[in-house]
PAZAPA-4460 file (N, C-alpha, C; in steps of 0.05 Angstrom, whole numbers, plus 32768, in hexadecimal, padded with zeros to 4 digits):
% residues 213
    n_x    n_y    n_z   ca_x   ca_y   ca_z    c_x    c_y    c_z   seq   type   mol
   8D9F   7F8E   7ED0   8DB5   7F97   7EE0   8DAA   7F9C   7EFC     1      X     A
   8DBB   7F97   7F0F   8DB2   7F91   7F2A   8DC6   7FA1   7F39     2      X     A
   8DB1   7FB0   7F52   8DCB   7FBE   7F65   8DCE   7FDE   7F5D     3      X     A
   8DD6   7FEA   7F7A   8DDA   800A   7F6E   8DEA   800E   7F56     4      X     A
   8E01   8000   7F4F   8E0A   8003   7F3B   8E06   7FF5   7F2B     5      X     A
   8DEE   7FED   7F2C   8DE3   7FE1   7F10   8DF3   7FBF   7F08     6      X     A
   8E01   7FB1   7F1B   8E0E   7F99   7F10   8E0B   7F8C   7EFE     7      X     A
   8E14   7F81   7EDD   8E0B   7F6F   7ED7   8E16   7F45   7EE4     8      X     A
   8E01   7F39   7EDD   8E05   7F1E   7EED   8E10   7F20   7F05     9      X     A
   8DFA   7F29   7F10   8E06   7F21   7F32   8DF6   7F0C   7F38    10      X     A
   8E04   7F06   7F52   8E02   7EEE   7F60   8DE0   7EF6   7F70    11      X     A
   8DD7   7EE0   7F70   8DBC   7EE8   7F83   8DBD   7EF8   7F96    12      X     A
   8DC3   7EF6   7FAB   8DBE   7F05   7FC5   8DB9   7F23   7FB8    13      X     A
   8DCE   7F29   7F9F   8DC4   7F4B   7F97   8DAA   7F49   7F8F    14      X     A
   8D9D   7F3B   7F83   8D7C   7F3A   7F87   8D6D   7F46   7F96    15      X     A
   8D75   7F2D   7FB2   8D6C   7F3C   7FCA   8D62   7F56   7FCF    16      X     A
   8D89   7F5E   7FCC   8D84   7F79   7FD1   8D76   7F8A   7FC5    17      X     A
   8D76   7F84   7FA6   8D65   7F9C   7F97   8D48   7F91   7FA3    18      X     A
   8D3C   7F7F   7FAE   8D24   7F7F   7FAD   8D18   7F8F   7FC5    19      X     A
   8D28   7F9B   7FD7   8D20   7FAA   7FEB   8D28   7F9F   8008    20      X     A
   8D35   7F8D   8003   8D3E   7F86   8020   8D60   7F8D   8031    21      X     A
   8D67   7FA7   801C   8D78   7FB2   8021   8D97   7FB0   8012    22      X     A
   8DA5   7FBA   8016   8DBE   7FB8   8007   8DC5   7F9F   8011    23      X     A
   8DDF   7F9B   7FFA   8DF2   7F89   8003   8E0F   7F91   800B    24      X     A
   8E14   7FA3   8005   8E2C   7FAA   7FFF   8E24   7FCE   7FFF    25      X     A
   8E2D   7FDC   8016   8E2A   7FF2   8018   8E41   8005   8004    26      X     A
   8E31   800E   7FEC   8E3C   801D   7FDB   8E4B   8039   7FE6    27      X     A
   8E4B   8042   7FFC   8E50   805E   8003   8E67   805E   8009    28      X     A
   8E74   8043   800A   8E88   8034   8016   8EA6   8038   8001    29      X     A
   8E96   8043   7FE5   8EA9   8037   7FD3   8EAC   8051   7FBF    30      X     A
   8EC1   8057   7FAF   8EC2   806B   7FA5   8EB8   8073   7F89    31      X     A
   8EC7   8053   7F7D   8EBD   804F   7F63   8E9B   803B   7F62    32      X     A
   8E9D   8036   7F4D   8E8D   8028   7F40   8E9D   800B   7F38    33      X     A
   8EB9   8006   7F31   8EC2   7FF4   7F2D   8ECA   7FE8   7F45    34      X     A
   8ED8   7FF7   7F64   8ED5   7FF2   7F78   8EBD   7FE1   7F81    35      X     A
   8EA6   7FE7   7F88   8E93   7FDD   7F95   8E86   7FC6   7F81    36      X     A
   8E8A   7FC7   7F69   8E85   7FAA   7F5B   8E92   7F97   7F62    37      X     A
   8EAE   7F9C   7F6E   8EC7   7F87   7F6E   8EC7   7F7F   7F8E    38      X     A
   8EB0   7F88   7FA1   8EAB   7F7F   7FB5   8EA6   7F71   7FC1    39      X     A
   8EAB   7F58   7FD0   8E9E   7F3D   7FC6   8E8D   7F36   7FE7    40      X     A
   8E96   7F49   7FFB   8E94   7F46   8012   8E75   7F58   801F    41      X     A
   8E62   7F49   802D   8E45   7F59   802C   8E4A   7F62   804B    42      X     A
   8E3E   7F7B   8044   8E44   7F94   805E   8E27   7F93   8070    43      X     A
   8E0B   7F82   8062   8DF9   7F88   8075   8DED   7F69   8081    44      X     A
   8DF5   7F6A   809E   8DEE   7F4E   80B1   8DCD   7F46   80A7    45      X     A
   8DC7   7F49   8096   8DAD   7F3C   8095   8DB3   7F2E   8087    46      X     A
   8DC5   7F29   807B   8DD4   7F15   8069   8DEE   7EFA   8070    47      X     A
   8DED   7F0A   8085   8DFF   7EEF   8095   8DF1   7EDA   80A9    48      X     A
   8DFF   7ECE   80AA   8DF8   7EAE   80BD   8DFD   7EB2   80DA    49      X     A
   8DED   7EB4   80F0   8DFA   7EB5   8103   8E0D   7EA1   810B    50      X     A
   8E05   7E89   8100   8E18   7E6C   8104   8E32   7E73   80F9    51      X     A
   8E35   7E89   80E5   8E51   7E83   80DB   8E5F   7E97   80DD    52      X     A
   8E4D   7EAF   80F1   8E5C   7ED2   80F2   8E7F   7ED3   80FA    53      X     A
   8E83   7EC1   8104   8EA3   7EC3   8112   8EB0   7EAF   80FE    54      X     A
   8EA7   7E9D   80E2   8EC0   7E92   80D2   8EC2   7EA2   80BC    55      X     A
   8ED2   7E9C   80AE   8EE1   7EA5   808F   8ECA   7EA0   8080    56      X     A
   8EC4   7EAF   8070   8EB1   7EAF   8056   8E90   7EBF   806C    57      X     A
   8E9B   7EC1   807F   8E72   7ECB   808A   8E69   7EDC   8079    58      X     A
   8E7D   7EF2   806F   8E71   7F07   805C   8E73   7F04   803C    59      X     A
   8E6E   7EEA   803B   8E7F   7EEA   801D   8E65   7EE8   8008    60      X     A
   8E5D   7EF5   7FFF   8E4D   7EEE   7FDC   8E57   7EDB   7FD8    61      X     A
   8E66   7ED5   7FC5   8E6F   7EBB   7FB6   8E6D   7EA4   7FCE    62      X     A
   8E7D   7EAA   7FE2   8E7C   7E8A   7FFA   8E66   7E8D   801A    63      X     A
   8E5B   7E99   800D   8E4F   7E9E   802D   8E35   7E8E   8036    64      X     A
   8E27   7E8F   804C   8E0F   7E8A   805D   8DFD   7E77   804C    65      X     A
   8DF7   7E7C   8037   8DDC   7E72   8025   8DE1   7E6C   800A    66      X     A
   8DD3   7E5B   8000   8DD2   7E58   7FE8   8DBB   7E4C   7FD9    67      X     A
   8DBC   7E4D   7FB9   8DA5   7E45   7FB1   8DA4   7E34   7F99    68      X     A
   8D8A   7E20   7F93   8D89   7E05   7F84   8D8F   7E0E   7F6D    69      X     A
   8DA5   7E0A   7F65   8DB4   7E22   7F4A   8DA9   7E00   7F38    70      X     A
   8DAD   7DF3   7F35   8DAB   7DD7   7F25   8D92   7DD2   7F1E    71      X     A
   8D79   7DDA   7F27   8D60   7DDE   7F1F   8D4C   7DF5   7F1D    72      X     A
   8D61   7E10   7F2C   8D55   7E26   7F26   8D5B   7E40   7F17    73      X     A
   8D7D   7E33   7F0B   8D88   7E4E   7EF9   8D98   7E47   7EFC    74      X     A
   8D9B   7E2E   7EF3   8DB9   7E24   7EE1   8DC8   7E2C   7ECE    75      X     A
   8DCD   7E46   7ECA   8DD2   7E54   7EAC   8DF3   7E40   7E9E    76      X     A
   8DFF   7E30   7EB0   8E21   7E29   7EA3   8E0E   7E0E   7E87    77      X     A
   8E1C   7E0C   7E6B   8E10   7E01   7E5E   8E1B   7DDF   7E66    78      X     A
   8E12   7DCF   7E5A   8E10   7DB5   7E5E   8E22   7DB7   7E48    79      X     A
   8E34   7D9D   7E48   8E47   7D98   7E2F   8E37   7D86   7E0E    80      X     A
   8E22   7D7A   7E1D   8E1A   7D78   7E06   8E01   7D80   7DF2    81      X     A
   8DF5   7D8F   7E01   8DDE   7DA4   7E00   8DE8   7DC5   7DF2    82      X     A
   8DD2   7DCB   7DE1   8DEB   7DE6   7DDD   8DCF   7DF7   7DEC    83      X     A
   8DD6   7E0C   7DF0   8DD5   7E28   7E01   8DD4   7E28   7E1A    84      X     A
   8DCA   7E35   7E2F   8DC8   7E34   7E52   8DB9   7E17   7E51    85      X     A
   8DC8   7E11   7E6E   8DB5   7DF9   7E7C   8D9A   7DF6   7E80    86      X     A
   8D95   7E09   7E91   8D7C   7E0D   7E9D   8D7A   7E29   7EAA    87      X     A
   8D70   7E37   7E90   8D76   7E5C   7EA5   8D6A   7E65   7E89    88      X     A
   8D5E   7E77   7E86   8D43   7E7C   7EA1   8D34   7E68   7EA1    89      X     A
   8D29   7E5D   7EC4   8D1D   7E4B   7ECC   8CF7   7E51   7EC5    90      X     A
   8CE3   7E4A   7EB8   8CCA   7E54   7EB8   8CBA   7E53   7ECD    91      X     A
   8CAA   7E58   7ED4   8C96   7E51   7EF3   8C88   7E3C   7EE6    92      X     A
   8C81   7E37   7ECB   8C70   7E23   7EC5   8C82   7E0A   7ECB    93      X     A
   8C97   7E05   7ED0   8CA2   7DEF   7ED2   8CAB   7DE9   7EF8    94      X     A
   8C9B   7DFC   7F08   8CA0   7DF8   7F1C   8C7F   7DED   7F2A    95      X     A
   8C81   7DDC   7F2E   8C60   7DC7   7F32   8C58   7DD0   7F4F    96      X     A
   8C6D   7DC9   7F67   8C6E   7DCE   7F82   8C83   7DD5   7F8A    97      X     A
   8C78   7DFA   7F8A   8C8F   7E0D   7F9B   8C88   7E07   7FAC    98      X     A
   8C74   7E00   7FC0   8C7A   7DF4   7FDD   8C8C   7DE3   7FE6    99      X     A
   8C9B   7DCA   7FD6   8CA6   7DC2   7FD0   8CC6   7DBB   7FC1   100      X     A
   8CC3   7DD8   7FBE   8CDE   7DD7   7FA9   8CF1   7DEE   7FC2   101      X     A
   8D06   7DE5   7FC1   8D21   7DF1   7FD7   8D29   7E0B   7FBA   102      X     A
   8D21   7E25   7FC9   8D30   7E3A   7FBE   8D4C   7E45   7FC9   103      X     A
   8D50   7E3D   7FE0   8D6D   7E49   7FE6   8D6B   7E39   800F   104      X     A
   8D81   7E3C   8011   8D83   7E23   802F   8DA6   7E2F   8038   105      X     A
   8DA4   7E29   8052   8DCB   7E29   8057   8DD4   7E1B   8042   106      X     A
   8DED   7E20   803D   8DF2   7E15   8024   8E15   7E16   8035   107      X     A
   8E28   7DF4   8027   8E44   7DF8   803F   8E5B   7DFF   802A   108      X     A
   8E59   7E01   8011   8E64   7E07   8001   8E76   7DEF   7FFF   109      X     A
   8E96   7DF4   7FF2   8EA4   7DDB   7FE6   8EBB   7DD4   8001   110      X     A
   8EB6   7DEA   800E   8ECA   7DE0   802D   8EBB   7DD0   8042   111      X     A
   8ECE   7DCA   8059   8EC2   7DC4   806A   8ED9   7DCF   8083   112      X     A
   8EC4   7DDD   808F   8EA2   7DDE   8097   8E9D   7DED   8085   113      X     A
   8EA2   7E03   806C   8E93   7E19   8066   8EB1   7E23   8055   114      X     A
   8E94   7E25   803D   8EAA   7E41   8029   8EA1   7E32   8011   115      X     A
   8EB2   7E3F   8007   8EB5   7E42   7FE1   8E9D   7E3C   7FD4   116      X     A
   8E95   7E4B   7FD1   8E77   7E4C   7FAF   8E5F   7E44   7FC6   117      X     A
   8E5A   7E50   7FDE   8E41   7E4F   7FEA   8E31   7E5A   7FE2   118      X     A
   8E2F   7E6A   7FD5   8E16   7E72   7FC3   8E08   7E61   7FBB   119      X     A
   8E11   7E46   7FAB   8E08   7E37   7F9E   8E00   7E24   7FB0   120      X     A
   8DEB   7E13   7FB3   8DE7   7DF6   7FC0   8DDC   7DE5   7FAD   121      X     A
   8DEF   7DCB   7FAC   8DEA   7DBB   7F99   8DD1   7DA7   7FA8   122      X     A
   8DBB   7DA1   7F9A   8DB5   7D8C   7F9E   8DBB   7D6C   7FAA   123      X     A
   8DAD   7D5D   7FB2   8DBA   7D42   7FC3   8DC9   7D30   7F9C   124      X     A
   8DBA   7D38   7F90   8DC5   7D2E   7F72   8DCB   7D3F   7F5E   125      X     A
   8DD8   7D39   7F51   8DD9   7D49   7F31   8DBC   7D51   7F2A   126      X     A
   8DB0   7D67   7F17   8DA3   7D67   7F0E   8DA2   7D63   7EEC   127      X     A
   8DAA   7D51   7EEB   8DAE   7D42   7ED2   8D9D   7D4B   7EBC   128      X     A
   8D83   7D4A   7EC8   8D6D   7D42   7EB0   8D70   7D68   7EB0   129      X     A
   8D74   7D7B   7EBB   8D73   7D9E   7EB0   8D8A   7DA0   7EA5   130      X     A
   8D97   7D8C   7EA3   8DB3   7D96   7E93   8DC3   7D9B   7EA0   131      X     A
   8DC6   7D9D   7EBA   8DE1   7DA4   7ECE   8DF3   7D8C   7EC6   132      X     A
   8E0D   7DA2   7EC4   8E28   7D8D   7EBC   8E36   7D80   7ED0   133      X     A
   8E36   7D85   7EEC   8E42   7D81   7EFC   8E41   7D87   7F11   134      X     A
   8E46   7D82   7F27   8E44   7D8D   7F40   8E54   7DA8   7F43   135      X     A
   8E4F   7DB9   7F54   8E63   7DCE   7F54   8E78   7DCC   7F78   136      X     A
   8E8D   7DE1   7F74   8E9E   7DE3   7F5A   8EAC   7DD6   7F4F   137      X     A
   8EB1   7DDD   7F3E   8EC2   7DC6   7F2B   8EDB   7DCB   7F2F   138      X     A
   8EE7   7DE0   7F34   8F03   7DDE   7F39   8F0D   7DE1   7F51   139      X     A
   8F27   7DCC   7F52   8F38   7DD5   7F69   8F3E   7DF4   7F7A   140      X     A
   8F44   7E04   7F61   8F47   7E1A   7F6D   8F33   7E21   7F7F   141      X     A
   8F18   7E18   7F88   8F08   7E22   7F8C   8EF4   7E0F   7FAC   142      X     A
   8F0D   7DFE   7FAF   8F08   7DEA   7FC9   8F10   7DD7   7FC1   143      X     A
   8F0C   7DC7   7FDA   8F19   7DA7   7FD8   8EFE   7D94   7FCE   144      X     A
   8EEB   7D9A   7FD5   8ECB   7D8B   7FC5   8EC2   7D96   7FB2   145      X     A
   8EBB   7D7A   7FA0   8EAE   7D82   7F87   8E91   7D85   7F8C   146      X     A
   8E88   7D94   7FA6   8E6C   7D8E   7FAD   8E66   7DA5   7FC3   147      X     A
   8E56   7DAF   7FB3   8E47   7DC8   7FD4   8E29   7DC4   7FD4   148      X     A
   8E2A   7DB1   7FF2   8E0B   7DAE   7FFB   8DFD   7DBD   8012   149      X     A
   8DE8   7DB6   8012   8DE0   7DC3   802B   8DED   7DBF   804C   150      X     A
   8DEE   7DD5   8059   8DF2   7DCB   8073   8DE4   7DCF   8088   151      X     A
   8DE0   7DBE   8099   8DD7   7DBE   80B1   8DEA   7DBF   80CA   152      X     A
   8DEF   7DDD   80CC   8DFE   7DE2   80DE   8DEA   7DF2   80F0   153      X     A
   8DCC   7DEC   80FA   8DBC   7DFD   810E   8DB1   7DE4   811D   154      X     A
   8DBD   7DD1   812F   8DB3   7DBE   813F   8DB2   7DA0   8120   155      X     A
   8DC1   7D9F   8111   8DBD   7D8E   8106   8DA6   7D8D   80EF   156      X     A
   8D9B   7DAA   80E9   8D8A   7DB7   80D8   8D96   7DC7   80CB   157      X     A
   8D88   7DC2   80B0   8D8C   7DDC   8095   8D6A   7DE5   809A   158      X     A
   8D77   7E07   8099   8D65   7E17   808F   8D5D   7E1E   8070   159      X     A
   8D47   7E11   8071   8D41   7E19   8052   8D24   7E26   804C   160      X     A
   8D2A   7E32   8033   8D1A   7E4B   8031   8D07   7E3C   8014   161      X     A
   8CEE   7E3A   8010   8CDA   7E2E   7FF2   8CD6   7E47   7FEA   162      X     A
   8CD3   7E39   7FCA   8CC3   7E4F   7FBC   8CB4   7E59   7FC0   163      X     A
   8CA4   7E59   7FCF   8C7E   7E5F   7FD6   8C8E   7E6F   7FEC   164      X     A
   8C9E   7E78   7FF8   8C9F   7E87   8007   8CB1   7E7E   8020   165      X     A
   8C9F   7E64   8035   8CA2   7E59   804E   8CBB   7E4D   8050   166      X     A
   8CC8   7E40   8062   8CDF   7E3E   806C   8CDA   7E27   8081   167      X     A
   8CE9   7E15   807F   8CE6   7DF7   8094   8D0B   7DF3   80A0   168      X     A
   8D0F   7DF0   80B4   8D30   7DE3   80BD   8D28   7DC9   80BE   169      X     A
   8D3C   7DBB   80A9   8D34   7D9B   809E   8D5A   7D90   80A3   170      X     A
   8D53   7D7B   809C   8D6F   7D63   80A9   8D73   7D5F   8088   171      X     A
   8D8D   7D55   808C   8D96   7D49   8074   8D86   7D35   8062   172      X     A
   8D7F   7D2A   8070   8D6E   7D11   8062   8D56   7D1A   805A   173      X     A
   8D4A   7D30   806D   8D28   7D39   8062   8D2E   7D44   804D   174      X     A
   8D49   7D50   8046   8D4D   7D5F   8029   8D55   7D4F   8011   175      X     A
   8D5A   7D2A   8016   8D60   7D2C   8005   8D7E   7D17   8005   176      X     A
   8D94   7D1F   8011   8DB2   7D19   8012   8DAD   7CFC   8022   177      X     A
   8DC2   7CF5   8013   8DD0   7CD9   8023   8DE4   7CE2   8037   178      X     A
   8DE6   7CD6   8048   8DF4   7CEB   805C   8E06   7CD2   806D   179      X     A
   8E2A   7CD1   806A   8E36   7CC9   8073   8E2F   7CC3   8095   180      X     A
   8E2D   7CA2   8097   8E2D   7CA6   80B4   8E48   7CAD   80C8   181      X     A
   8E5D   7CB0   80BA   8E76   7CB6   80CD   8E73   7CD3   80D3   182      X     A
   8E73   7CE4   80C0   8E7A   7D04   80BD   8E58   7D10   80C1   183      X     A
   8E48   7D01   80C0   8E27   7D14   80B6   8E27   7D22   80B0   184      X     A
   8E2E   7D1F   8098   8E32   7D35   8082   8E32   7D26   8063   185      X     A
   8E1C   7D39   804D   8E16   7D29   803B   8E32   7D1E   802E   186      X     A
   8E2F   7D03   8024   8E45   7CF7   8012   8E4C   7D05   8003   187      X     A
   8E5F   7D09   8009   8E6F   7D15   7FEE   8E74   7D0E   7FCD   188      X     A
   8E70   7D26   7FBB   8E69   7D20   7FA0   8E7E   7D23   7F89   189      X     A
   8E83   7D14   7F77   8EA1   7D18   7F6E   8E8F   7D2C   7F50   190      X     A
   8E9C   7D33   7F40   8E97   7D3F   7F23   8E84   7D32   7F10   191      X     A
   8E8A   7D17   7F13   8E7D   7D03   7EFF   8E6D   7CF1   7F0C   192      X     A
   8E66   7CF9   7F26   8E51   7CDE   7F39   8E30   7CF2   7F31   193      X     A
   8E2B   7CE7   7F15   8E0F   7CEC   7F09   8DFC   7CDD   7F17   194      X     A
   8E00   7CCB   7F22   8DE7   7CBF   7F30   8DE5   7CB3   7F46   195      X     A
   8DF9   7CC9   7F5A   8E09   7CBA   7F77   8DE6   7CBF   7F83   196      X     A
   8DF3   7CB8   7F9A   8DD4   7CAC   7FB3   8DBF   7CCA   7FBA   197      X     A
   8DB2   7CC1   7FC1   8D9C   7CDE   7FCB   8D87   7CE5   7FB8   198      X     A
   8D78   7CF6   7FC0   8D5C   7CF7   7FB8   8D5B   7D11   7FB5   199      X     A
   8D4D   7D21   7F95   8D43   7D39   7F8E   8D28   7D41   7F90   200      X     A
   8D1C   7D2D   7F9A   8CFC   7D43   7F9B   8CF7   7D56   7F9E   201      X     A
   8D02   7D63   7FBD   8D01   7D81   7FBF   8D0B   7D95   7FB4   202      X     A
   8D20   7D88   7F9D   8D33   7D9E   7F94   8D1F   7DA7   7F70   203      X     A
   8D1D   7D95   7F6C   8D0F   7D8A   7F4E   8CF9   7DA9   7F46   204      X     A
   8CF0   7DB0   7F5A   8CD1   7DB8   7F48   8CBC   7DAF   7F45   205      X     A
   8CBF   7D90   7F3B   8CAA   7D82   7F39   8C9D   7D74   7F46   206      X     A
   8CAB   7D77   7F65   8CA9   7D5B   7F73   8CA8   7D41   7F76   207      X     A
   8CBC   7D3C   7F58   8CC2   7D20   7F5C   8CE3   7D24   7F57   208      X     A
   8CED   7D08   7F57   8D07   7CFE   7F5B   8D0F   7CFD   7F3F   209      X     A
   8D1B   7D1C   7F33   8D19   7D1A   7F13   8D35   7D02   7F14   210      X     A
   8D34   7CF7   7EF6   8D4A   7CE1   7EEF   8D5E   7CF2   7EEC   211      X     A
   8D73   7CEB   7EEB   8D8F   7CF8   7EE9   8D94   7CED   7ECF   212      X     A
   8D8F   7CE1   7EC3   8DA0   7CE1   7EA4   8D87   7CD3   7E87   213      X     A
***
């Protein structure tokens, strides 16, 4: 359980916070305990984007600033034909090159420019071979794309953050994505495009281009 009030399953960023880099959500704020669980909006700017401080979702947990390689690093939704979690908990023995492996990056969520399920950043592919079922989100209710990738909204750079610690601002293509030449912006991914265009090395762990099926 995570957070002054002890949360169960929260979303990353409360991590963060319990690890010492400050709240997320200023509890003093709130009266209850069921209150400040049902908060979804983060009260401390070390958590926001300066790129995105003046749109909808800047403060949002669920849609906001960042997100992370949920499809190879804690995939807990089960696969339909696999029985228990996907891929959650992830082991370190199966991570070869954290120098190499993308722990969390701008992330644009299922809108455009920005929103819905930014927490999460999908990979340039499915991660097929961990068991991920699909791209996220899956439902309408929840945007018009079946796909939340990284964005490069800092000069045409994503900031992204490796396991090992370090941090590089990389282009679409150094990460990975096929990237529409009309819009430059990665191609868009439907529910069932298991083995659309783009490259996983950096996302993988392993540093290679795991197979998708």
């Amino acid at each position: 359980m995570v957070g002054p009030y002890r949360r169960m399953s929260p979303r990353w960023i409360w991590f963060l916070s319990d690890s010492g880099m400050g709240y997320v959500i200023d509890p003093y704020k709130y009266e209850t305990e069921e209150a400040f669980n049902a908060a979804l909006e983060m009260d401390n700017d070390y958590f926001i984007c300066p790129s995105l401080k003046d749109r909808e979702y800047a403060r949002s947990i669920r849609n906001g600033a960042y997100g992370y390689n949920w499809q190879y690093l804690a995939n807990s939704r089960p696969h339909p034909d696999r029985p228990g979690p996907a891929n959650y908990p992830v082991s370190q023995l199966s991570i070869k090159f954290p120098a190499r492996t993308v722990a969390f990056c701008d992330s644009r969520g299922s809108n455009i420019p920005h929103g819905e399920h930014g927490y999460l950043v999908d990979p340039p592919k499915m991660a097929y071979s961990k068991g991920a079922r699909d791209f996220l989100p899956k439902s309408p209710a929840v945007g018009p794309l079946k796909y939340s990738p990284a964005d490069a909204r800092h000069g045409g750079k994503v900031n992204v953050s490796f396991l090992d610690g370090h941090a590089e601002a990389m282009t679409y293509e150094e990460l990975g994505y096929a990237v529409d030449p009309a819009t430059r912006r990665p191609v868009e991914k439907g529910l069932n495009d298991i083995d659309g265009p783009g490259e996983n090395s950096l996302w993988s762990g392993t540093g290679r281009d795991e197979p998708d099926v």
